[in-house]
C-alpha positions as CSV (number, residue, x, y, z in Angstrom):
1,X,-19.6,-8.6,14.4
2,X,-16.0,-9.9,15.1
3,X,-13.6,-10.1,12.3
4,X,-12.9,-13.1,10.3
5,X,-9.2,-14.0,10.9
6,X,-7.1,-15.8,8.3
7,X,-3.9,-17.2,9.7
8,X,-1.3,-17.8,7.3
9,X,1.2,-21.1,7.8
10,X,4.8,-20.1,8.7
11,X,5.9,-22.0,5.0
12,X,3.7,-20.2,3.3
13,X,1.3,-23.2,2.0
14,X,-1.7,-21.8,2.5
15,X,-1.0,-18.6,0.5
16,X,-3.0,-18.9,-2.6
17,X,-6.0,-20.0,-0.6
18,X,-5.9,-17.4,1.8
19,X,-5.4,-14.8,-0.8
20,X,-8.7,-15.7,-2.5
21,X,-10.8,-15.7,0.5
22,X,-9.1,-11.9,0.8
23,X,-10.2,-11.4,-2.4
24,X,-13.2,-12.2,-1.8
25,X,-14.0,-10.1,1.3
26,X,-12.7,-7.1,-1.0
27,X,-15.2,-7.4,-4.0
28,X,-17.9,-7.2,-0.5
29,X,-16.2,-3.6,0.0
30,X,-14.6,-5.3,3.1
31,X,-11.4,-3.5,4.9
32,X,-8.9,-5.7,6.1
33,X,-5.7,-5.5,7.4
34,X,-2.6,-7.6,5.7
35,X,1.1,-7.9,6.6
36,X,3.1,-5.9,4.0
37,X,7.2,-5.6,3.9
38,X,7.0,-3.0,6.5
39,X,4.4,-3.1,8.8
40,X,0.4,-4.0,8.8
41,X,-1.8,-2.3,6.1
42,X,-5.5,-1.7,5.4
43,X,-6.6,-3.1,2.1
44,X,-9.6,-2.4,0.3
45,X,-10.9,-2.1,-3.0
46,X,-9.8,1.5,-3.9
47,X,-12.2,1.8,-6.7
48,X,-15.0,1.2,-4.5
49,X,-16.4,4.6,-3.0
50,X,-17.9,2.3,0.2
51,X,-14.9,0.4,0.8
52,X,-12.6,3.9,0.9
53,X,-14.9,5.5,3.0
54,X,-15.6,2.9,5.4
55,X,-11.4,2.4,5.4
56,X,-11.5,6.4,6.6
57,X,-13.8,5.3,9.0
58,X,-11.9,2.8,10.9
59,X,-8.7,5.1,10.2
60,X,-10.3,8.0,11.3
61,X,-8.1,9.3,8.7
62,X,-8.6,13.4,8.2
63,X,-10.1,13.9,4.4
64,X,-7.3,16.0,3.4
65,X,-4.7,13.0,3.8
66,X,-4.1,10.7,0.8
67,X,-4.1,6.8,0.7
68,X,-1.1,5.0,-0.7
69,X,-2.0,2.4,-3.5
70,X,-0.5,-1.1,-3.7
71,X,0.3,-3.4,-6.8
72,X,1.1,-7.1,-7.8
73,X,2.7,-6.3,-10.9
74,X,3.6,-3.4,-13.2
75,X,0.8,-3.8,-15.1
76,X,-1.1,-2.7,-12.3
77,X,0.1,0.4,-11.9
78,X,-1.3,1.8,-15.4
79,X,-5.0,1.6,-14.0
80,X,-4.3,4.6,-11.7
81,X,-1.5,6.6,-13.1
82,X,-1.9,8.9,-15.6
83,X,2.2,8.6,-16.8
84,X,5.5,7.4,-15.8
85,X,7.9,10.4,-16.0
86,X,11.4,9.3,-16.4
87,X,12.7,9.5,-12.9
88,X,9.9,7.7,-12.1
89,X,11.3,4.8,-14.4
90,X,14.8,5.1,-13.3
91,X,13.2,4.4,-9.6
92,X,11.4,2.0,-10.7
93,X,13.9,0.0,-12.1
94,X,16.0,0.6,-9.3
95,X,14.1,0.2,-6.0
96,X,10.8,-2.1,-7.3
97,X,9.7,-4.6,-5.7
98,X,10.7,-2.7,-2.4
99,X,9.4,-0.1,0.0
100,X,9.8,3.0,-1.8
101,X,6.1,4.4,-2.5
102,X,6.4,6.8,-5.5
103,X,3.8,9.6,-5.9
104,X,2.7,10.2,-9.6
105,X,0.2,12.0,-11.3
106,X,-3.3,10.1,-10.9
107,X,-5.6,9.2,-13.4
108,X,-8.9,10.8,-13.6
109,X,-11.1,8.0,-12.3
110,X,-8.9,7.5,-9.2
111,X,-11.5,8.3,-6.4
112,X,-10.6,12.0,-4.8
113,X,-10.6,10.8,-1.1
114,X,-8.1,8.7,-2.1
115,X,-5.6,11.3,-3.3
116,X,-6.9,14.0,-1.1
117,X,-8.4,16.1,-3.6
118,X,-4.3,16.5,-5.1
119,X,-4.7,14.7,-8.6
120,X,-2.3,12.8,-7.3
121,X,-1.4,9.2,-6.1
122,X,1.4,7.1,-4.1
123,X,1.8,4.0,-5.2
124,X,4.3,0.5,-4.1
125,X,5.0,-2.5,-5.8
126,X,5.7,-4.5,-2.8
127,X,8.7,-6.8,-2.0
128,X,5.7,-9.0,-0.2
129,X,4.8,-11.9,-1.7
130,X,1.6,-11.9,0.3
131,X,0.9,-8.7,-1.4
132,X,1.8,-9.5,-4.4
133,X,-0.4,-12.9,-4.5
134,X,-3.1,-11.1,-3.5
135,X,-3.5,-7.9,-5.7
136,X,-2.9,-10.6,-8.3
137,X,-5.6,-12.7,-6.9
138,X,-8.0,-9.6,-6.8
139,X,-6.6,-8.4,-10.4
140,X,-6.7,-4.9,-9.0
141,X,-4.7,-2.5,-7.0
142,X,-5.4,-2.2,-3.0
143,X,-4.7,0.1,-0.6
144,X,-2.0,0.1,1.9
145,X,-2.3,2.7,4.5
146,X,-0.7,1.3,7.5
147,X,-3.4,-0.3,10.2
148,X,-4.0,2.0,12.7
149,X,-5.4,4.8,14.2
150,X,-4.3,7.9,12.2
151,X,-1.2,9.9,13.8
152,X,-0.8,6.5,16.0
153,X,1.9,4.0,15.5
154,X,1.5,1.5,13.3
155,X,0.9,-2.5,13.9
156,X,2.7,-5.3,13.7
157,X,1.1,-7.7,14.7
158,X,-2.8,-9.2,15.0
159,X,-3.1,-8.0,19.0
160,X,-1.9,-4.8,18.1
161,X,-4.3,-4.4,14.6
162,X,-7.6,-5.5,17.0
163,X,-6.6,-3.2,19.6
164,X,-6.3,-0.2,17.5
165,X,-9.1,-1.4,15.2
166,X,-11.7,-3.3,16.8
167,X,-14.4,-3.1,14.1
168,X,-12.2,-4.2,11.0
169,X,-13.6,-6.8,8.6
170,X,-10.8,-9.0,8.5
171,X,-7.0,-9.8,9.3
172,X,-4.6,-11.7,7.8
173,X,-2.4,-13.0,10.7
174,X,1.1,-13.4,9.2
175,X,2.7,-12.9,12.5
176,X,4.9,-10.5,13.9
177,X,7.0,-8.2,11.6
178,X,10.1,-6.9,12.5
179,X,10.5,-3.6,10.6
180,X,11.7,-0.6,11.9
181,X,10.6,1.9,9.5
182,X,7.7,2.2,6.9
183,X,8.5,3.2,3.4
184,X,10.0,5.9,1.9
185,X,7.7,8.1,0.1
186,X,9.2,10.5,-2.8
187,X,7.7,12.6,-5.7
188,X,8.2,12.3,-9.6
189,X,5.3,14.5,-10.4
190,X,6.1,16.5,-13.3
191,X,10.0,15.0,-13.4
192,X,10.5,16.2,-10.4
193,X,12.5,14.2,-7.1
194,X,11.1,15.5,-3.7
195,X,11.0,13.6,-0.7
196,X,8.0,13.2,1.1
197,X,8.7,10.6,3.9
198,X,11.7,8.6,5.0
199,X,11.6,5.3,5.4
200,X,13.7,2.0,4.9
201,X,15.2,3.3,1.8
202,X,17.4,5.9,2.9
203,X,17.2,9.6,0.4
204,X,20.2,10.0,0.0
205,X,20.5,6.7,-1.7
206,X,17.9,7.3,-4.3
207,X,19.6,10.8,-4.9
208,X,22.6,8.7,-5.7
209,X,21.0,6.0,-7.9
210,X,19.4,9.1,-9.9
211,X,22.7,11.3,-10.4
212,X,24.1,7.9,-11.6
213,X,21.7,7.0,-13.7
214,X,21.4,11.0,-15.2
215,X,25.2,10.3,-16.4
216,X,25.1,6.7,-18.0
């Protein structure tokens, strides 16, 4: 079966719509992919064992490599964390909404494919708006692993998505996207900075914003 595709208008008006018809597809354990502030990711409903493991499928993502989470709002991010460490809310305060993914502690019903077994989970509140309407739309996280092959480059755009994943459920066309980088990924687990990944946020910077922050 082809995918559906959902183009979204260049001013945007079509948003909410097209947000609950993606919401929609993701209560049906669909896998889509969705333009995020970096590049294309897969959504799905992470706590939906079907919709993760069909999302590995397509990926043919390796078991032992997490999934990063997405939110709409802060809110969100208390249905799959298990705490907020203090570094984690300097960070947070600093860099959200943005493209810094920030790996805490998971709660206990988050599904162990999805944190690769670590009891652990990455998680961004995005700078999209399209991601933000829809995990608001759907009332729930998503996930966000980029669209593509795993160990491939990632998409950014719908030729590129179809290409790489010819038997996805849906995309949401939003049109080319220019970034460069994907996110930075970093650790607070246990009050504790490490860098995992980095991205468009440069480490050094969030080093700095810390340090500052440590001596206010």
């Amino acid at each position: 079966m082809n995918p559906v595709i959902l183009t979204l208008l260049p001013d945007y008006s079509n948003l909410t719509e097209l947000a609950k018809k993606v919401s929609s597809l993701l209560k049906e354990n669909k896998v889509g992919a969705i333009p995020t502030e970096t590049f294309y990711g897969l959504a799905c409903n992470p706590f939906s064992q079907k919709a993760v493991e069909r999302l590995f499928y397509l990926k043919k993502r390796p078991p032992n490599k997490p999934i990063i989470l997405l939110i709409g709002d802060i809110k969100q991010l208390f249905l799959v964390v298990e705490e907020i460490p203090p570094l984690g809310q300097i960070l947070i305060k600093a860099f959200w909404p943005g493209p810094l993914t920030i790996v805490f502690k998971a709660k206990k019903e988050v599904l162990s494919l999805l944190t690769a077994n670590t009891g652990t989970i990455g998680v961004r509140f995005s700078s999209s708006i399209i991601v933000r309407e829809i995990c608001q739309t759907f009332k729930l996280p998503i996930t966000g692993t980029s669209a593509n092959i795993s160990e491939t480059q990632p998409s950014r755009n719908i030729k590129e998505i179809l290409k790489e994943l010819p038997e996805i459920d849906f995309v949401l066309d939003g049109g080319e996207l220019k970034a460069q980088a994907p996110s930075t990924v970093i650790s607070v687990v246990d009050n504790k900075l490490s860098l995992i990944r980095e991205g468009m946020i440069p480490f050094n910077e969030i080093k700095k914003k810390v340090f500052e922050d440590s001596f206010l």
